[in-house]
N, C-alpha and C positions, 0 to 999 in steps of 0.2 A: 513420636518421631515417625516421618511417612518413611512407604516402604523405599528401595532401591530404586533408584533409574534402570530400565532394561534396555537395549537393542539388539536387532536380529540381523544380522547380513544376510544374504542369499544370492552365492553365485556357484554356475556351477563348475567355473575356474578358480581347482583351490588356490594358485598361486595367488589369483585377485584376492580368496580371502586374506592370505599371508598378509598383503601388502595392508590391504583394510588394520588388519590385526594391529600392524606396525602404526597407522597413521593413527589408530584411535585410541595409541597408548597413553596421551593426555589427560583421556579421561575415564581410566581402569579404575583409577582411586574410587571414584564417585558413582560408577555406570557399571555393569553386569553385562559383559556381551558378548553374544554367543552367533553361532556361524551355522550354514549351515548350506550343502554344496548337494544336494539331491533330493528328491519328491517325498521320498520315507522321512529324511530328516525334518525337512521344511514343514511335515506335518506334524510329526513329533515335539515338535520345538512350541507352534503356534497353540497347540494343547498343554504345553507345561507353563507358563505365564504369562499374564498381561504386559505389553511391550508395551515401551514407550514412542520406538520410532523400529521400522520394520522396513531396512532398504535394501531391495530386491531387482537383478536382473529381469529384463519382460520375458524371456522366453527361458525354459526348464523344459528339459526329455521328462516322458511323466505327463505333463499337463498341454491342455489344447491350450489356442492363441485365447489369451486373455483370464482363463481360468485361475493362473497364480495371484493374479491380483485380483479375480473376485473371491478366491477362497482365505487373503488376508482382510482386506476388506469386510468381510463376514464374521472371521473369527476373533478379528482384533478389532472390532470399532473401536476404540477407546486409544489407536495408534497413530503417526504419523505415518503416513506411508512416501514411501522415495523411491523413485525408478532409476536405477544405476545405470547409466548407458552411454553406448559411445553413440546411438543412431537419437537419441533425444535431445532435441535443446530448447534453448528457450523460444524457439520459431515455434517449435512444434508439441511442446508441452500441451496445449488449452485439448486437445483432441484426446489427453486423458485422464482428464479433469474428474469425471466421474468413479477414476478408480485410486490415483494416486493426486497426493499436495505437496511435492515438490519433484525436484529431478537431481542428481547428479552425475556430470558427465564424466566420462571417459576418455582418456588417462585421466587421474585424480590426480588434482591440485590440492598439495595437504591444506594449506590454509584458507585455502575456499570450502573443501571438504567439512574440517573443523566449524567454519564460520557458518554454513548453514546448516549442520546436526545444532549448536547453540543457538541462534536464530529459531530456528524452528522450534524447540523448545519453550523459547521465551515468549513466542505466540501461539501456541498449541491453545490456547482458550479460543482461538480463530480460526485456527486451519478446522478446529474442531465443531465449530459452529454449526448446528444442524440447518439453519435457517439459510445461513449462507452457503452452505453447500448444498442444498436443496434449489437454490435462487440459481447457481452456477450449472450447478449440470442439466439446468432444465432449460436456457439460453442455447437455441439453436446456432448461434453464428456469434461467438464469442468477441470482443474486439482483439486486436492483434497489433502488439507492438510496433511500430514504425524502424522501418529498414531503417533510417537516420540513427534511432537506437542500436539496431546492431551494428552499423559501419561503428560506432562511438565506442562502444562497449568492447569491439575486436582492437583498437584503436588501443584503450586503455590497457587491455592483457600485454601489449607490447610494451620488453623492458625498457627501452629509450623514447617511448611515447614524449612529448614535446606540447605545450601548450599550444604553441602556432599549428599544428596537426588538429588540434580539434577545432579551433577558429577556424580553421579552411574549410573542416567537412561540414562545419553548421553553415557557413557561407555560402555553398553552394545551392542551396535552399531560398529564396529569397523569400518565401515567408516565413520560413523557421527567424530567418534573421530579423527581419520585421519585428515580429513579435518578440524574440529575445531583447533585441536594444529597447522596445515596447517598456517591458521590463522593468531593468537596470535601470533606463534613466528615468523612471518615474520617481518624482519628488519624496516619495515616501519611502523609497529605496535608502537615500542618505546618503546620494554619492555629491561630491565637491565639483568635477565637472563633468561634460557630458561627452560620452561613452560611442565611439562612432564607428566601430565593426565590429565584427564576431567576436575574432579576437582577443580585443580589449576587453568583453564581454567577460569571456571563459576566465581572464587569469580573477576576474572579480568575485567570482561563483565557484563553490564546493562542486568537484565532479559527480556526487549526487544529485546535487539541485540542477545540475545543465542537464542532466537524464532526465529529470522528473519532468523538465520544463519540457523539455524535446517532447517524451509521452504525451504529456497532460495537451497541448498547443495543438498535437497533432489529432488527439480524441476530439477537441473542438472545435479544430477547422474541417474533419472530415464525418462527423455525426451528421445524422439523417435524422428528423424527427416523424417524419411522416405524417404531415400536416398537423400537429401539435399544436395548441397555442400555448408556444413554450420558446422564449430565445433563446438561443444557444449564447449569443453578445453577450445578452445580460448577466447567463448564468456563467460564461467564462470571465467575465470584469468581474463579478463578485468573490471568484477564487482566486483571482488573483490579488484585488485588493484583501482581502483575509489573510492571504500569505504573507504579503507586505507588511497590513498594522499587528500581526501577529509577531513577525520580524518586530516590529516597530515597539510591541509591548518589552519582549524580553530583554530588548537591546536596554531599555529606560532603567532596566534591572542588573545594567553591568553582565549580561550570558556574555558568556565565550562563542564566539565563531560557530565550533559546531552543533549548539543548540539555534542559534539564528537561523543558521543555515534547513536545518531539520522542520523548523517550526515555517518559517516559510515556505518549503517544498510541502508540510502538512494541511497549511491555509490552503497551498496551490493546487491542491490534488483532494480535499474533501469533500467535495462536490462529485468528485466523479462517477460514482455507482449510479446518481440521477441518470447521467448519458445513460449508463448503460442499463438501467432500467426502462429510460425511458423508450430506446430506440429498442430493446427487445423487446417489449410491453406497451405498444404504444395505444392498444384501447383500453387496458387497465390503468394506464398512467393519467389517459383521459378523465376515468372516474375519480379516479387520486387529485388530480388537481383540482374537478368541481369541488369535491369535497374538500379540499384549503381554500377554496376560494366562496363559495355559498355557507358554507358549514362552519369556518373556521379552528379545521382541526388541525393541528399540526402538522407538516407534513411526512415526519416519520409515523404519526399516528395513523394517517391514511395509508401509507404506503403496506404497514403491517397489517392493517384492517384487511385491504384489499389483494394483496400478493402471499401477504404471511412473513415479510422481509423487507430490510429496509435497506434505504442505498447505501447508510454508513456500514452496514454489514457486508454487502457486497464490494464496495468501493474497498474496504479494507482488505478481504478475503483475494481481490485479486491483487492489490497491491502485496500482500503479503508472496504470494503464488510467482507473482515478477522480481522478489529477492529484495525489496526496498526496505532499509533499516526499519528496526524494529519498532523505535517514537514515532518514524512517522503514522507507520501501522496500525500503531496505537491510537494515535492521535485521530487518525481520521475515524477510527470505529469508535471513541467516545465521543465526537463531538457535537452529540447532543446531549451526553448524560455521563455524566464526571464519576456515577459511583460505580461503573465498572473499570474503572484505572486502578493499576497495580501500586501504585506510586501517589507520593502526598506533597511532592518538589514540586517547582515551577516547570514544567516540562513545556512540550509541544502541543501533548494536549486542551491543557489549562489553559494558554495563549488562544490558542485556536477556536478556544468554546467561546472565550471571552469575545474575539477579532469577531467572530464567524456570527455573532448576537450586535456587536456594535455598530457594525456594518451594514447588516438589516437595517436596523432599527433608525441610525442615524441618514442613512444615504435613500431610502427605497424601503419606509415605513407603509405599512399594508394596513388602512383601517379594514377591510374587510376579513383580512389575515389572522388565524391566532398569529398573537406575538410571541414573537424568538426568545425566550426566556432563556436567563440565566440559570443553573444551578446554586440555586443562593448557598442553601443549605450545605450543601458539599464544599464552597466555596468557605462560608461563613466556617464551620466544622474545622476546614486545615489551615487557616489563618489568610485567605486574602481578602475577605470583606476591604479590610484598612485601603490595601494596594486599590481597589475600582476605580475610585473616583481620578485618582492620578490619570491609570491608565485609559480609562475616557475622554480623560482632557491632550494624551499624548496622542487620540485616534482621533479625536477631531480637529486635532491642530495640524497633522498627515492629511486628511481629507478635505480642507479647506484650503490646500498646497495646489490640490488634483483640477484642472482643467473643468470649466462645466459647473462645479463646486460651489455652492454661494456661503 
């Protein structure tokens, strides 16, 4: 039996810990948590045990600007660290990337509270990543959410929010909406007729997937490659159709709503560390591409060759960083290699690895390219060998729907 879950609060308004106390009484059964409201304490504490997650006000009397979190950071690698604040949010998190992997704001919302201490938990094999946090803090000019995002996101915290309110603020974007109906009415999507404003859009779409999509549209209408020979087109049509026949896999499986919805936001957003390797690294990304394209190595093999990290670690590390449920997270940081997933179900994952190799291979086959392999093995091992063939025949029969298509 492993040991206790720990956590550490640290503020130095005990009333705040009281309240902490109160909201984290859900999980006293299972969790060890301790407080701790002054510099002698705080250090006392970070000397008595390995924490699991260690969420800390930025500033304490006692220590200079930034020193409480390089002296948890130090003492506790093996922790989550959280910045508890009313002055942080998610605009302004990425500037402290280097010291903490996540935020919680101020006043605390119990069930946001609750839901990212579990969250975080459940990807701590990420947040924890040495490769990807070495890849993140070393990114001068991080990418940064789309205001669109935050008007949506302030939009939702409101208790009479209204469907017709988020069709009007993506509306006012006229390539947000472009690309959203872009979307929805693609043949592969599965809808019966076609979809002709924002609006009608949202009530179709899990308010996840309208975020994701808001992000993801906005990373690749506004990336810069820096004379790259690398399309952005191409590489955003490929996540999106991956999100699509990924949808298109689970659905063939009778999934519920919220695993379609998951698996296609995961298709839609697995690619994205590329962007952002590519445009912070753009003469390492250079070498990384000769090398898939002369060499035929894969391209997570080049990218670890040449950086030490690869996009699916980064693309996840910041997905995770922006709050995006936990499969999708998942999903995009295995999908290339199935045997780091926690889970042996038809997930997001699975779909994704499968869409993410079908789609290659079928639409924008590379002789010069290593091929996109499957995980057979992994595959074969928890029973979907049998399921392939189907779901090959469900992704080319989507793909021969699509415009262009022969």
């Amino acid at each position: 039996m492993g040991r206790s879950k720990n956590i550490l609060f640290v503020d130095e308004d005990k009333a705040q810990l009281q309240l902490l106390e109160k909201l984290i009484e859900p999980l006293q059964k299972r969790w060890k948590v301790c407080f701790a409201s002054n510099a002698e304490e705080v250090m006392d504490q970070l000397m008595t045990r390995p924490f699991d997650i260690v969420a800390t006000e930025l500033h304490m009397e006692g220590f200079a600007d930034g020193e409480l979190l390089h002296e948890i950071k130090s003492r506790q690698p093996g922790s989550i660290r959280f910045i508890t604040s009313a002055e942080v949010q998610a605009e302004n998190f990425l500037q402290y990337i280097n010291s903490a992997h996540q935020f919680i704001s101020k006043p605390y919302v119990p069930s946001e509270f609750l839901s990212k201490i579990k969250k975080s938990m459940r990807l701590k094999n990420i947040f924890l990543n040495e490769r990807a946090a070495k890849a993140i803090a070393s990114i001068d000019e991080l990418p940064s959410l789309p205001d669109l995002y935050f008007r949506l996101e302030k939009a939702l915290r409101k208790e009479d929010v209204f469907i017709g309110e988020l069709g009007r603020i993506i509306g006012e974007d006229m390539s947000m909406s472009a690309g959203l109906l872009k979307i929805v009415n693609s043949p592969v999507f599965g809808l019966f007729s076609k979809v002709t404003n924002p609006e009608q859009a949202v009530t179709l779409l899990g308010l996840d997937a309208l975020k994701g999509i808001v992000m993801g549209l906005s990373m690749f209408n506004s990336a810069d490659l820096k004379g790259l020979d690398f399309s952005i087109a191409e590489l955003g049509e490929h996540c999106q159709y991956t999100g699509l026949l990924g949808r298109a896999i689970v659905r063939s499986e009778d999934a519920c709503n919220e695993l379609c919805e998951n698996t296609f936001l995961a298709g839609f957003l697995h690619d994205i560390g590329k962007l952002v390797l590519a445009t912070s690294y753009p003469d390492e990304y250079r070498m990384i591409l000769g090398l898939v394209r002369e060499d035929a190595v894969s391209i997570q093999d080049a990218e670890k060759d040449i950086l030490g990290f690869t996009h699916a670690e980064v693309g996840a590390y910041l997905l995770a960083i922006w709050g995006f449920n936990e499969d999708v997270v998942e999903a995009v940081y295995c999908h290339h290699d199935l045997s780091k997933l926690g889970s042996t179900d038809l997930s997001p994952a699975v779909a994704v690895h499968v869409a993410n190799t079908f789609d290659h291979e079928l639409r924008f086959p590379c002789q010069k390219c290593a091929p996109h392999l499957l995980d057979a093995r992994w595959l074969e091992i928890h029973g979907f060998s049998p399921s392939l063939v189907g779901w090959l025949s469900v992704c080319a029969e989507h793909l021969e729907q699509l415009p262009g298509t022969d």
